[in-house]
C-alpha positions in Angstrom: -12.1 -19.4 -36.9 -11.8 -22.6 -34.6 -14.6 -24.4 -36.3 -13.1 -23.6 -39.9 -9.6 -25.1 -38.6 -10.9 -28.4 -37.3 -12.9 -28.8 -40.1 -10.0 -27.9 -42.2 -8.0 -30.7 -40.3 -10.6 -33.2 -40.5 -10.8 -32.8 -44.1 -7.5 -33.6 -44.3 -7.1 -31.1 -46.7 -3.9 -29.9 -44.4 -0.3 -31.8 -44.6 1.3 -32.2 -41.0 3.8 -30.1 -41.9 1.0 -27.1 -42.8 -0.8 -28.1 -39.6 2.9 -27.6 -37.6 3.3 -24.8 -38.9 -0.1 -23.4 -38.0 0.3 -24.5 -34.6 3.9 -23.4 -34.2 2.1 -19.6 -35.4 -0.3 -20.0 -33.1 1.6 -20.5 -30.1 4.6 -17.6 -31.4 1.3 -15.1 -31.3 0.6 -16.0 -27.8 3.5 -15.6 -27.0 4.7 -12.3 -28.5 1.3 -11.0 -26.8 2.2 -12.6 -23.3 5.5 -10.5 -23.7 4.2 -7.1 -24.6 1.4 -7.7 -21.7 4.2 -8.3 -19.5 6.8 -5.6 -20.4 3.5 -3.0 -19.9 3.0 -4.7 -16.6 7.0 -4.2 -16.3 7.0 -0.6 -17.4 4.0 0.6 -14.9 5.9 -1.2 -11.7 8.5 1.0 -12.9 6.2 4.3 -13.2 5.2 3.4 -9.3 8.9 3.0 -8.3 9.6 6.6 -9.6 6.6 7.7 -7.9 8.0 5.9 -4.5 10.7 7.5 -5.0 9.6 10.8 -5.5 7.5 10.1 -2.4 4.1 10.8 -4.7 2.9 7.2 -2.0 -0.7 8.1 -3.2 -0.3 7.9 -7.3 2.3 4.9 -6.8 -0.8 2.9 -5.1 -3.1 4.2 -7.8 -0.7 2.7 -10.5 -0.4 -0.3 -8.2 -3.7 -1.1 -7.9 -4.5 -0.5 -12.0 -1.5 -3.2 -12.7 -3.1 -5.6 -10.3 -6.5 -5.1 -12.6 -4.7 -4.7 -15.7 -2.6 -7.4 -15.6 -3.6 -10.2 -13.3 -1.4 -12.3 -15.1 2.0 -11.1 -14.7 2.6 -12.7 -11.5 6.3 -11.9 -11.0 5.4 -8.1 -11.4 2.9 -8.3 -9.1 4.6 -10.4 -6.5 7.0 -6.9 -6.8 4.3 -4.6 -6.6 3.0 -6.0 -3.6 6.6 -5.3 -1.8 6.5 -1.8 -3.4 3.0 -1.7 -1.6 4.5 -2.9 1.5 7.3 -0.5 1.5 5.0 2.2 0.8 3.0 2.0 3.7 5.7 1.4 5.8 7.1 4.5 4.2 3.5 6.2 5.3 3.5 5.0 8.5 6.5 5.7 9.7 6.6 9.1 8.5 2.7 9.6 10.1 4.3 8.1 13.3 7.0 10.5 13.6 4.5 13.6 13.6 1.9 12.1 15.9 5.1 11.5 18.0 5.8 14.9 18.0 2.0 16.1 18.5 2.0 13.7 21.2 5.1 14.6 23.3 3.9 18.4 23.4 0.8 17.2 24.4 2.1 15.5 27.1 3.8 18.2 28.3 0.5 20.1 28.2 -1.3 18.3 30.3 1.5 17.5 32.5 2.0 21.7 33.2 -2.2 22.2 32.8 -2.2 18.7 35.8 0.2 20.5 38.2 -1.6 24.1 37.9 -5.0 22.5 38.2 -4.2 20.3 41.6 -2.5 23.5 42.8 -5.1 25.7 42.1 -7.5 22.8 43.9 -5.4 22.8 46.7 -5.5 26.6 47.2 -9.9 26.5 46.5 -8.6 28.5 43.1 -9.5 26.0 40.0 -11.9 27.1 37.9 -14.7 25.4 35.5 -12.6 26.4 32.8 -9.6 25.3 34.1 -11.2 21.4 34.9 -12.6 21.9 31.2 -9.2 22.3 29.8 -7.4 20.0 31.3 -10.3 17.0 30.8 -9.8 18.1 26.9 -5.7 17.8 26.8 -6.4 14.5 28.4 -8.8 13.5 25.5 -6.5 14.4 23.2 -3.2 13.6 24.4 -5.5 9.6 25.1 -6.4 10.0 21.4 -3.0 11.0 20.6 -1.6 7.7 22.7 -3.8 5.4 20.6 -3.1 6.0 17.1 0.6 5.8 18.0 0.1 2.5 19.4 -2.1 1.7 16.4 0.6 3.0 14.0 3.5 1.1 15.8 0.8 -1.8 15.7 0.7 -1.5 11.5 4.6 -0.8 11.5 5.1 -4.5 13.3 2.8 -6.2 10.9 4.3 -5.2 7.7 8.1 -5.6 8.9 6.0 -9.3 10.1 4.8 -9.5 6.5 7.3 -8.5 4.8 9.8 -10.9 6.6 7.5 -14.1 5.2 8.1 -12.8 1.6 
């Protein structure tokens, strides 16, 4: 098609005015495409907003991700989906935090009453393998517990950090 338009022009077969208007064509066509593409882009940020919302965090970074591939070029849109991203992990995180939180505060309390029995059972020549066993495995978990709360704070930080530059 290119080749027969230049060749068209270089004939001179063309008036300016035909050659306008071909151009002016031309650039309306892009242009009504470019819009379409972005109102898609548009309508699937709004799909993973519903989705937020309907805390479905999963599907809404599915949808995400497919308008970042889809649509590379709606950069507004996906300036928003990358908030929407943010938010949703945040979202994730915090509500992940609040039951490792939970899991880690009985824990705690666990070990704390399993400690006590087992250095009063030492005390008294009474602690048993299974006893020493028990209380070594509360630790282990209550330490594993400890970390991925740290790790989650950690992650909680960095997006309120990242989220603060936008």
């Amino acid at each position: 098609m290119r080749k027969r338009l230049y060749v068209v022009l270089l004939t001179g077969v063309l008036t300016h005015f035909q050659v306008i208007a071909i151009i002016l064509l031309s650039a309306f066509a892009l242009t009504s495409c470019r819009d379409s593409r972005q109102q898609a882009a548009d309508q699937m940020l709004e799909k993973a907003n519903q989705l937020f919302n309907e805390q479905r965090y999963d599907r809404a970074l599915i949808v995400i991700d497919s308008l970042r591939k889809v649509y590379p070029t709606a950069i507004e849109t996906r300036k928003q989906a990358l908030r929407l991203q943010q938010d949703i992990e945040l979202k994730r995180s915090q509500e992940e935090l609040a039951l490792v939180d939970s899991a880690l505060q009985a824990v705690k309390h666990d070990y704390d009453y399993q400690k006590q029995k087992v250095e009063k059972d030492k005390q008294e020549l009474r602690a048993t393998p299974e006893e020493l066993t028990m209380l070594t495995k509360t630790r282990v978990r209550r330490d594993s517990l400890q970390t991925r709360f740290d790790a989650l704070c950690g992650k909680i930080r960095y997006i309120h950090k990242k989220q603060k530059e936008m």
